[in-house]
C-alpha positions in Angstrom: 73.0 18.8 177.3 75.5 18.0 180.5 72.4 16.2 181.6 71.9 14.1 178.6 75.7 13.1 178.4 76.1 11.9 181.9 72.5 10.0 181.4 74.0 8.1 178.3 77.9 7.3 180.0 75.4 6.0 183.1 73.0 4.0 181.0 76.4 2.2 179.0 77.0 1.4 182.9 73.4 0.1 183.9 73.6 -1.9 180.4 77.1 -3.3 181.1 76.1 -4.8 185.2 72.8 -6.1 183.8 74.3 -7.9 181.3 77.4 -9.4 183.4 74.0 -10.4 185.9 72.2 -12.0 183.5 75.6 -13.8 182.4 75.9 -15.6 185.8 71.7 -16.9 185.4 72.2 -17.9 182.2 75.1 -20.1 183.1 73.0 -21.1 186.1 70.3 -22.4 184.2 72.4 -23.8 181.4 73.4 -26.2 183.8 70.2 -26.9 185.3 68.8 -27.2 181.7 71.6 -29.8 181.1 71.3 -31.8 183.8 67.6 -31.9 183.0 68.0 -33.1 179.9 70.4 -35.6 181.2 67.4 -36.8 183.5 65.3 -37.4 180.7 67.6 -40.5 179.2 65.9 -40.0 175.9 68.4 -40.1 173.1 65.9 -37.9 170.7 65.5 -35.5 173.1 69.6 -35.4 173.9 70.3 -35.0 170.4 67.7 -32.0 169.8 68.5 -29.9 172.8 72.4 -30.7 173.1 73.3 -28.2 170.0 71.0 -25.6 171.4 72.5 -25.8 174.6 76.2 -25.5 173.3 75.5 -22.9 171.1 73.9 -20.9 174.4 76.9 -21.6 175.9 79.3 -20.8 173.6 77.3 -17.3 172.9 77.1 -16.8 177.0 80.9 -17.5 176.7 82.1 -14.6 174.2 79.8 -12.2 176.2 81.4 -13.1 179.4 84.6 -12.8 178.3 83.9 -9.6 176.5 82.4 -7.8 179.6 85.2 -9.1 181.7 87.6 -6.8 179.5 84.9 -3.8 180.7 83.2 -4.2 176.8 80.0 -1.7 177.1 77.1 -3.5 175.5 75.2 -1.0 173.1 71.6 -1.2 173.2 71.3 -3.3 170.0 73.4 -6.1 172.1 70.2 -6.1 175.1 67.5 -6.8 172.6 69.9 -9.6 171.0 70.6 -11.2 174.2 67.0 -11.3 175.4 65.8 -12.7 171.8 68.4 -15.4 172.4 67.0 -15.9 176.2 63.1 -16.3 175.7 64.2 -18.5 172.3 66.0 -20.8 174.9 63.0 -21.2 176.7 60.8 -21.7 174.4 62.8 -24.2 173.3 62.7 -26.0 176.2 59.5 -25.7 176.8 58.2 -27.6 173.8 61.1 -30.1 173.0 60.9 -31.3 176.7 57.0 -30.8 177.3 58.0 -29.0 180.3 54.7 -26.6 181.3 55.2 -28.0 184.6 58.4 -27.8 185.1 59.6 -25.1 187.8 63.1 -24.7 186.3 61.4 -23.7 183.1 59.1 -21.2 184.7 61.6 -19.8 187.0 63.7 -19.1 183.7 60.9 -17.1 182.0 60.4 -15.5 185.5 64.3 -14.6 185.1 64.0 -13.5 181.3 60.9 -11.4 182.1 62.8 -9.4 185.0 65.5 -9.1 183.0 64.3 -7.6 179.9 63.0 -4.5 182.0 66.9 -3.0 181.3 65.6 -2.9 177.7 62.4 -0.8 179.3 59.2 -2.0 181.3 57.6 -2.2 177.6 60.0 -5.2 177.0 59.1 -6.9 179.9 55.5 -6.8 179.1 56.1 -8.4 175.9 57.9 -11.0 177.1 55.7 -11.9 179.9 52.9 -11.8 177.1 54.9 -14.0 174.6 55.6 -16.6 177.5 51.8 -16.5 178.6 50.9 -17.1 174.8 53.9 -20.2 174.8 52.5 -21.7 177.6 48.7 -21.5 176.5 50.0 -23.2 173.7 51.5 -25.6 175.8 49.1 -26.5 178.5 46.2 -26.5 175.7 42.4 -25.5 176.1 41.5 -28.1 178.5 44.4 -26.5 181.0 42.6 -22.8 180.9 42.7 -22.5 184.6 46.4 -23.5 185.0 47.2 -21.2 182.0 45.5 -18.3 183.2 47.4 -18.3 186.4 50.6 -19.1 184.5 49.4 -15.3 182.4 48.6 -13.8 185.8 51.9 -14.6 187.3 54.3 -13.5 184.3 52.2 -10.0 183.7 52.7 -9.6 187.7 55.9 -10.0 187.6 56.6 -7.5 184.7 54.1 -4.8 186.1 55.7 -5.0 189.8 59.4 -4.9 188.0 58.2 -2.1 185.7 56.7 0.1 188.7 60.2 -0.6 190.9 62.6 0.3 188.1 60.1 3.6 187.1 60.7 4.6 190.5 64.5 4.3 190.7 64.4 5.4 187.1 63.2 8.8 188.5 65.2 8.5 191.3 68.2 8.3 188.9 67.0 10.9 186.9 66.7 13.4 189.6 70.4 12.3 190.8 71.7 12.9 186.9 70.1 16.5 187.1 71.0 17.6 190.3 74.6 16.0 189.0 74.8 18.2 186.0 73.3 21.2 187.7 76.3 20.4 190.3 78.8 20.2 187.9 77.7 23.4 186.0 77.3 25.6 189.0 81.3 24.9 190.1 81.9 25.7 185.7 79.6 28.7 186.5 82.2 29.4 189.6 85.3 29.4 187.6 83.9 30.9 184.9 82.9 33.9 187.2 86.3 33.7 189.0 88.1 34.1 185.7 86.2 36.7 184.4 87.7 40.6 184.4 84.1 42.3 183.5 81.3 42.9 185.9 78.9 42.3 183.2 79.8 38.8 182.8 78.9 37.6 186.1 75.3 38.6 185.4 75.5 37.2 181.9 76.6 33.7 183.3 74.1 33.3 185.8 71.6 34.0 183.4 72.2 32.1 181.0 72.9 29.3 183.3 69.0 29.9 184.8 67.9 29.6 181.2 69.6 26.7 180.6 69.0 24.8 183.7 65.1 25.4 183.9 64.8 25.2 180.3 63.7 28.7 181.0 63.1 30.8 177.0 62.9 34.2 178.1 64.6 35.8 181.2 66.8 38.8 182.5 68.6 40.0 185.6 67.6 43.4 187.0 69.7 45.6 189.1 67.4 46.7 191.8 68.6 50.3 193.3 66.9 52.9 195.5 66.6 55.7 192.6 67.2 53.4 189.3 67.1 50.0 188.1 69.5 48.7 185.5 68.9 45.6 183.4 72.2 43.7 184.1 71.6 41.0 181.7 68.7 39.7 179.1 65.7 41.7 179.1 63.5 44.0 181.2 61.6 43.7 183.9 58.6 45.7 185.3 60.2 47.9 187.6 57.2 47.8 189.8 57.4 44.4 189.7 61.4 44.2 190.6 60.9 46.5 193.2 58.2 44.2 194.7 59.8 41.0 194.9 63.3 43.0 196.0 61.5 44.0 198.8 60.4 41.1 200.1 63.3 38.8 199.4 60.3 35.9 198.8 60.1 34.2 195.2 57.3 34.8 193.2 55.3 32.6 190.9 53.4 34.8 188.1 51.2 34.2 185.3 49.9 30.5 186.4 53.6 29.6 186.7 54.7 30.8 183.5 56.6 33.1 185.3 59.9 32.8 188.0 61.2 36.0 190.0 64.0 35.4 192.5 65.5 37.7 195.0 69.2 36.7 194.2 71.5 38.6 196.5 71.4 42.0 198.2 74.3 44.2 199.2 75.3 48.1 199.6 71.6 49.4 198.5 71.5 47.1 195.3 69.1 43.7 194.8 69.7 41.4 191.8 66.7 40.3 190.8 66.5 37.3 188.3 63.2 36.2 185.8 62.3 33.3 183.5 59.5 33.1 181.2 58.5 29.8 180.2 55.7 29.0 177.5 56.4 25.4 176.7 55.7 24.6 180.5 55.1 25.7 183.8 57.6 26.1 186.8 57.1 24.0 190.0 59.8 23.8 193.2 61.8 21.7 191.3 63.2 24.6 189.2 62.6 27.0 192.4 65.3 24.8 194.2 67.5 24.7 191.4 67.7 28.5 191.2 68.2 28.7 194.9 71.0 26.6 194.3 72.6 28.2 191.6 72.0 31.4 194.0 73.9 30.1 196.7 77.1 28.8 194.3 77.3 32.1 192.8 76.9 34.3 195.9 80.2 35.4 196.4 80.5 36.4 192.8 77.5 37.5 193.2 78.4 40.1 196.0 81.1 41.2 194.5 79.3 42.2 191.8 76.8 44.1 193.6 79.5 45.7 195.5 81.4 47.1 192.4 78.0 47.9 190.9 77.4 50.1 194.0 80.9 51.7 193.7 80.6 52.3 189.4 77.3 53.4 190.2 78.4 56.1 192.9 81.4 56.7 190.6 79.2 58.4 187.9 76.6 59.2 189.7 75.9 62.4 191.8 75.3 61.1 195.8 72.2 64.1 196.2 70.1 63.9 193.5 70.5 60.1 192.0 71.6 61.8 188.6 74.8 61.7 186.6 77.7 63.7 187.9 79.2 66.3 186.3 81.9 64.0 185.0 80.0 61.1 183.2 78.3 64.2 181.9 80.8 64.9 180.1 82.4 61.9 178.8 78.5 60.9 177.7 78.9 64.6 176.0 82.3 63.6 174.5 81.1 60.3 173.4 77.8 61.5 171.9 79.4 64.2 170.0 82.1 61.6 168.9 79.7 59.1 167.6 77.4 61.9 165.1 81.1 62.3 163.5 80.8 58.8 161.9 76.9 59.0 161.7 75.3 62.2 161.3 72.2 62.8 163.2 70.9 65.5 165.7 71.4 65.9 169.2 70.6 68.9 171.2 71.8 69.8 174.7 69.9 71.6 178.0 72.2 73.8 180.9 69.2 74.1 183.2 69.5 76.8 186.2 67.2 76.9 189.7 66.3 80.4 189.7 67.3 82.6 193.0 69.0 79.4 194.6 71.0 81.2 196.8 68.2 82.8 198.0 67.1 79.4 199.4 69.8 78.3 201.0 70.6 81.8 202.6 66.9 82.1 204.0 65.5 78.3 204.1 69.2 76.7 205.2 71.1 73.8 203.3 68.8 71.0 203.9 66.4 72.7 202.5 67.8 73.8 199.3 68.8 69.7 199.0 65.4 69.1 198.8 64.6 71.8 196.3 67.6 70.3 193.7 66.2 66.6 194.8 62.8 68.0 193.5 64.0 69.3 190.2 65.9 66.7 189.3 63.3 63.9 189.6 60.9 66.3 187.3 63.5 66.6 185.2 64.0 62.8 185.0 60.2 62.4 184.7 59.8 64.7 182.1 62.6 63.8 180.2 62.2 60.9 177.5 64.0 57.5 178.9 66.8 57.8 176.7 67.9 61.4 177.3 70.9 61.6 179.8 69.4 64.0 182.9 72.8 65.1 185.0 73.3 67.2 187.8 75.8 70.0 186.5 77.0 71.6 189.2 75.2 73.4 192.3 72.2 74.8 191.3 72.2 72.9 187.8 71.2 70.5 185.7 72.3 69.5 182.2 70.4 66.8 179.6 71.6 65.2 176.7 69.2 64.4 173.8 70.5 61.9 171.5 68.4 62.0 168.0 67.1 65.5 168.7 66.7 68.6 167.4 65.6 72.0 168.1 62.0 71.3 167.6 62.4 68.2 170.4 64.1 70.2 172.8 62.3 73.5 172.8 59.6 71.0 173.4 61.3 69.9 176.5 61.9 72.7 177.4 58.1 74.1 177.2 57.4 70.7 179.3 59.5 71.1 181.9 58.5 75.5 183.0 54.8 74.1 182.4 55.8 71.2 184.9 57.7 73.4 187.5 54.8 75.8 187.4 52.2 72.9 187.8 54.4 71.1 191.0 54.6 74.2 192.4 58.3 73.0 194.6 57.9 75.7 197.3 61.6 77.2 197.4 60.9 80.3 200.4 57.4 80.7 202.0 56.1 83.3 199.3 57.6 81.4 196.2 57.9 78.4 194.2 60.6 77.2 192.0 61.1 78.1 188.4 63.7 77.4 186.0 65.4 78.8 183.7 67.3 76.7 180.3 69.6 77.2 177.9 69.6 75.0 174.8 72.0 74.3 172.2 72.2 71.9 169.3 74.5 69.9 166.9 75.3 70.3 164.0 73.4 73.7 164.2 75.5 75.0 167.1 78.5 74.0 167.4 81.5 71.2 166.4 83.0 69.7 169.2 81.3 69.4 172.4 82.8 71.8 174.8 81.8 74.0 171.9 77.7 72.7 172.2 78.1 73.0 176.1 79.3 76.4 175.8 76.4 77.6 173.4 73.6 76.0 175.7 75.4 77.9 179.3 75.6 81.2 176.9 71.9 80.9 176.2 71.4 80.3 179.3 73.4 82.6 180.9 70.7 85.5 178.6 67.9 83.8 179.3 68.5 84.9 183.1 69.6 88.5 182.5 66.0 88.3 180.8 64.2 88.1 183.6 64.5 84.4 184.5 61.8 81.6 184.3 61.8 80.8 180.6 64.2 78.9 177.8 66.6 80.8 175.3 68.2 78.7 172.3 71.5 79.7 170.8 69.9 79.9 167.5 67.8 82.5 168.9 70.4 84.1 170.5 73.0 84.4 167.6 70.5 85.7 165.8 69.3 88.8 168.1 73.5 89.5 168.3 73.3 89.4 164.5 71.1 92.3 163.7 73.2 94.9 163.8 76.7 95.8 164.8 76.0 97.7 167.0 74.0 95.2 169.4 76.5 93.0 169.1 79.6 95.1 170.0 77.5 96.9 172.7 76.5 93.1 174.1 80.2 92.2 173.9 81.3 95.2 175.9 78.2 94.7 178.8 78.9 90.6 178.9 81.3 89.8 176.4 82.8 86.6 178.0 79.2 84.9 178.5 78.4 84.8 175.2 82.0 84.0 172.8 79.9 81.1 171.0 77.2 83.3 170.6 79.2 86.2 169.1 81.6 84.1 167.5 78.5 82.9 165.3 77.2 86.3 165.1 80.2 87.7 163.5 80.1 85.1 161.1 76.6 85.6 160.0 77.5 89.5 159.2 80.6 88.7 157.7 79.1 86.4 155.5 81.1 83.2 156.3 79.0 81.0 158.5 80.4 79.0 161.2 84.1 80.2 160.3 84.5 80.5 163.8 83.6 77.2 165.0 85.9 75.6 162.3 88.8 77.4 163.4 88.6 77.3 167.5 87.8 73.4 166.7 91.1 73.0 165.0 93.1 75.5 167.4 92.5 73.8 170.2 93.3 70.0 168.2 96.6 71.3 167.1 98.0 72.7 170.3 96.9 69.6 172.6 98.5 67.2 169.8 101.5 69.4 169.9 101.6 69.6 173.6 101.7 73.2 173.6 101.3 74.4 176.9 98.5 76.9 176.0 95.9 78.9 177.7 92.8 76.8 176.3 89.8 78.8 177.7 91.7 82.0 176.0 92.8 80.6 173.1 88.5 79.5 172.3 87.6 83.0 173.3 90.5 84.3 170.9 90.2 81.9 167.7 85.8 82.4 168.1 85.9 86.3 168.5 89.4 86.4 165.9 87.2 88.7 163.4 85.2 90.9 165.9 87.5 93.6 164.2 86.3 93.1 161.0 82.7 94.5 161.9 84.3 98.2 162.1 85.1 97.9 157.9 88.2 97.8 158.0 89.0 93.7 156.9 92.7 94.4 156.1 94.9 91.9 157.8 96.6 94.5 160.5 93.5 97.0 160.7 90.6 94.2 162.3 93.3 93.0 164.3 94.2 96.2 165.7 90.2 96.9 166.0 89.5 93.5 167.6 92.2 93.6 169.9 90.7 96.6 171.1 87.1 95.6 171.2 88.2 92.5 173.1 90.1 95.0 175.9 87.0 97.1 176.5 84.8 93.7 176.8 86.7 92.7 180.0 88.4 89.8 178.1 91.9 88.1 179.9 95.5 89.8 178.3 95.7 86.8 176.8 92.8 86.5 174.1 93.1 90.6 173.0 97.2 90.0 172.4 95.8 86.7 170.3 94.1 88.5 168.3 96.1 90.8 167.8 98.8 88.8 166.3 97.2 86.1 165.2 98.4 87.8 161.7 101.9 87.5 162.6 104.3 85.0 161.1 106.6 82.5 162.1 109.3 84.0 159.8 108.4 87.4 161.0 106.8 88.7 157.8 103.4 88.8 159.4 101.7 91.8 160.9 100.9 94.5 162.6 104.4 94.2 164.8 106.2 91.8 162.7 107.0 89.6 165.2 108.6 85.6 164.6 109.0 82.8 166.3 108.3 82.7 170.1 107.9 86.2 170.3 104.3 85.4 169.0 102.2 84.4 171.8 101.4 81.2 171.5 97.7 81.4 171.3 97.6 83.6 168.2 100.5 81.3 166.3 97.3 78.3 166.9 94.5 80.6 165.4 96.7 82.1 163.0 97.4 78.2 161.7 93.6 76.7 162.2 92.1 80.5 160.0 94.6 79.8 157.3 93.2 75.8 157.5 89.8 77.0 157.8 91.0 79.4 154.4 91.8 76.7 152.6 89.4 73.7 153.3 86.3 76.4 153.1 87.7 77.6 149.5 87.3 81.4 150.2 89.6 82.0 147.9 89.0 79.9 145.4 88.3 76.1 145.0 88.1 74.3 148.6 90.5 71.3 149.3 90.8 68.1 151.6 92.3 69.0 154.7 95.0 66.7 153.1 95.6 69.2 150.4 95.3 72.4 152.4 98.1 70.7 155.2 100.8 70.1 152.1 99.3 73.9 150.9 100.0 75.0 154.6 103.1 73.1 154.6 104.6 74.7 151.3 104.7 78.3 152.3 107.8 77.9 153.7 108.5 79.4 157.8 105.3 81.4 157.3 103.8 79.0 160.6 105.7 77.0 163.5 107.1 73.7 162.0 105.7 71.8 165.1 102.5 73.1 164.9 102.2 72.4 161.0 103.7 68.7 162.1 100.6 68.7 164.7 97.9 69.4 161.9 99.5 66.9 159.7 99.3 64.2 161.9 95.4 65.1 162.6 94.9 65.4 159.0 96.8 62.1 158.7 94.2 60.3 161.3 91.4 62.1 159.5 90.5 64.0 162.7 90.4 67.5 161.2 87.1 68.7 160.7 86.6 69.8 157.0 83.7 70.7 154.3 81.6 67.6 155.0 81.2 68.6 158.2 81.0 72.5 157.0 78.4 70.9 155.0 76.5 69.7 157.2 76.4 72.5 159.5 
């Protein structure tokens, strides 16, 4: 397109200096033509040619006056003025007999050069109209002097017409490299401007694209563990890593094809494509790249070198996988998006068995080799979507987006049958094994801390088992869930590995599924809205195990409370999440038991569970019909000092954003 447009503004210039050229001959030879007629002294012949000649001039006149105010002559205005200049000629030719005359034939000579700015297929015409005029002319018994008269004018027009081809392509070339020029330094600023990483890559692409007239193409990020599709479409990565390496450009696919090595910097090769099917690429369009390389190589570096540093950013420096903190805001975000669109995701906590046995015996490096092992069969096992990240030490963690149980006990299955079969020697008389933990949404859990929580709890029994296998929370809750006393004898052994777990399991044999989950999800909103400076990891343990009391048989208000406060105390828990449950019955007024405390006086922890199980009441209809967590906020809100007027503000404001969980999501779950 820039092309085009400085192609036309130049042509309105090559138009406007041959016309202004072919001004001056004409006037040349209006004179000449004058003076020959002058010569002649025959009054016929003066009175014929002397209108012609002043209308010539007079026309010759309003064009030279016209271009010497800068007028650009369209195209229409070329073919005019030649029609007007080989009509002159002709004229003279046959009103003054004048085949022999060398004025004459140098003016066709003139009119036939001239009509190449209308194109070398003008100028072929016109030699072979004045070959035709002066056959006519010189008769059949001139052949011989009328053959060299066609010789001579198709000569001429085949010599001007190879000349101008040439500098025509010379021009041509000049207008490109011009436009490509002129976008590069737009490609520049464009890049300078720009506040996103990501547009840098889009820019050069599409600039690529446009400049070799390129229909297909992408830019490839080119790392030592990874590559990343910066812009456009993928490349093989066997391929990328081919051409990275040797820094050379690569025809493919009998020149359908164009890789280029970029720019390199801090471990990471750009690595552009094209795909062309309308025509092949030749050095033209490889010199053209390397120039649009070399404007954009600054930006370019730059870009790499905040690649490199987001990169290491998220990503952990020993194994090549996500860190423990994209994990989690990946986790966050994943959990976030099935809120608006329900569909399955699972989640894997994945432990190397006996690790510290390795480092303690085999040394540091060594172990660093054994987590560099698992987590590239991880990553090969996994499907290319699921997010593979090193957890912590000895673990690993994956994400499965549009998964469910069935896909990632599958995994699961995959990866002990892979560990077995690579046999990653950890000490000199074993290999590693693994042990996994697996959790799932909605199944499992609301909020994501709550899914991460259910996967390291099944993990966590999956290694008290005896190692080298996978457990799922499902599986899990529902061994707690057989009887009470399994469950309170599991809760006394291990109680705080397994709240999610038990939390669930108290549910199931109280008959109210997932009450638990409902009501830590909305504890924990309510105090961070309210900026309540809570215990967080006590007040989940506190608002999931609330009920644990209730499994004794005694479900009065003061008596489970009593019971699960005491439960909680044998299990080991933290002061803080027995003293929540024990008041988590208590009011803000004071009218709530067992103690009948009010106001700060409650600990804080129990005044959030006490809230979220009177919204979980409410929105679960219990006790009757269920209601919006609108209507059971203005419920909450009507029973006068019974909760902490900034806390009930707290939930309001959630309710008001729509961010409190309710029976849709119950539902679903």
């Amino acid at each position: 397109m820039r092309a085009r447009a400085i192609d036309q503004h130049l042509g309105g210039d090559r138009r406007f200096v041959g016309e202004r050229i072919a001004s001056w001959f004409r006037w040349l030879f209006l004179v000449v033509f004058t003076l020959m007629v002058a010569a002649h002294a025959s009054l016929p012949l003066v009175v014929a040619t002397a209108p012609l000649l002043v209308l010539a001039a007079l026309a010759n006149l309003a064009l030279s006056l016209a271009l010497m105010r800068r007028w650009r002559p369209r195209a229409w205005v070329t073919w005019a003025t030649l029609v007007i200049d080989f009509s002159l000629g002709s004229a003279m030719l046959f009103m003054t007999q004048g085949s022999g005359n060398p004025a004459i034939l140098a003016w066709y000579l003139v009119v036939i050069a001239g009509a190449i700015r209308s194109g070398p297929l003008a100028s072929l015409l016109v030699a072979l109209g004045a070959s035709l005029e002066y056959g006519v002319a010189l008769g059949v018994s001139s052949l011989l002097p009328a053959l060299g008269q066609v010789f001579l004018f198709v000569t001429v027009a085949l010599v001007v017409a190879i000349m101008t081809r040439e500098l025509e392509r010379e021009r041509r070339i000049a207008i490109t490299r011009a436009a490509q020029a002129d976008a590069m330094r737009e490609m520049s600023v464009t890049m300078d401007s720009s506040l996103y990483i990501q547009d840098v890559f889009a820019v050069v692409l599409e600039r690529a694209l446009r400049m070799t007239g390129a229909e297909r193409g992408g830019l490839v990020l080119v790392a030592d563990e990874s590559i990343e599709v910066a812009a456009g479409e993928e490349l093989d990565p066997e391929v990328a890593r081919a051409v990275a390496r040797s820094g050379e450009p690569e025809f493919r696919a009998r020149k359908s094809e164009l890789l280029v090595p970029l720019a390199s910097g801090d471990g990471v090769a750009a690595v552009l494509w094209l795909s062309a099917r309308s025509h092949t690429f030749g050095n033209e369009d490889l010199f053209t790249i390397n120039a649009l390389a070399g404007s954009a190589a600054v930006p370019l570096a730059n870009a790499l070198g905040y690649q490199r540093s987001a990169q290491e950013a998220i990503t952990d420096g020993l194994t090549g996988l996500l860190n423990h903190r994209e994990f989690r805001r990946r986790l966050v975000q994943e959990v976030a998006l099935r809120r608006t669109i329900p569909r399955p995701m699972a989640v894997m906590v994945i432990d190397l068995d006996h690790f510290k046995e390795v480092n303690d015996s085999m040394g540091h490096q060594h172990g660093d080799e054994v987590i560099r092992g698992a987590g590239r069969l991880v990553r090969a096992t996994a499907r290319a979507h699921d997010l593979v990240a090193r957890y912590g030490g000895d673990e690993l963690a994956v994400i499965l987006p549009d998964s469910g149980l069935a896909g990632a006990t599958a995994l699961a299955e995959r990866l002990l049958s892979g560990v077995h079969a690579a046999g990653i020697r950890t000490t000199p008389a074993h290999t590693l094994t693994l042990s996994i933990g697996l959790a799932c949404l909605p199944e499992d859990a609301l909020s994501a801390d709550e899914l991460l929580m259910a996967a390291d709890q099944a993990l966590y029994l999956a290694k008290r088992e005896g190692r080298d296998r996978y457990l799922t929370n499902a599986a899990l809750v529902e061994r707690l869930a057989e009887d009470e006393q399994t469950l309170l004898k599991m809760l006394e052994e291990v109680g705080p590995q397994l709240i999610v777990a038990a939390g669930h399991a108290v549910d199931r044999r109280l008959g109210r599924p997932r009450r638990s989950s409902l009501v830590a999800a909305v504890a924990e909103a309510v105090g961070k809205r309210a900026g309540v400076a809570a215990d967080y990891e006590s007040l989940r343990a506190a608002a999931f195990l609330h009920e644990v009391g209730a499994l004794g048989g005694d479900q009065a208000d003061a008596g489970h409370a009593l019971e699960g406060e005491r439960l909680l105390a044998l299990a080991g828990f933290p002061d803080p999440v027995p003293k929540a449950v024990r008041h988590h019955h208590e009011r803000w007024d004071g009218t709530g038991k067992p103690d009948g405390l009010k106001e700060t006086a409650i600990p804080v922890e129990a005044r959030l569970v006490g809230l979220a199980s009177e919204y979980e009441r409410l929105v679960s209809g219990r006790e009757g019909s269920s209601l919006t967590p609108s209507e059971a906020v203005l419920k909450i809100a009507s029973q006068g000092g019974a909760y902490e007027p900034a806390l009930v503000a707290a939930l309001r404001s959630l309710a008001d954003e729509q961010k409190l969980p309710g029976p849709p999501i119950l539902a679903a779950v």
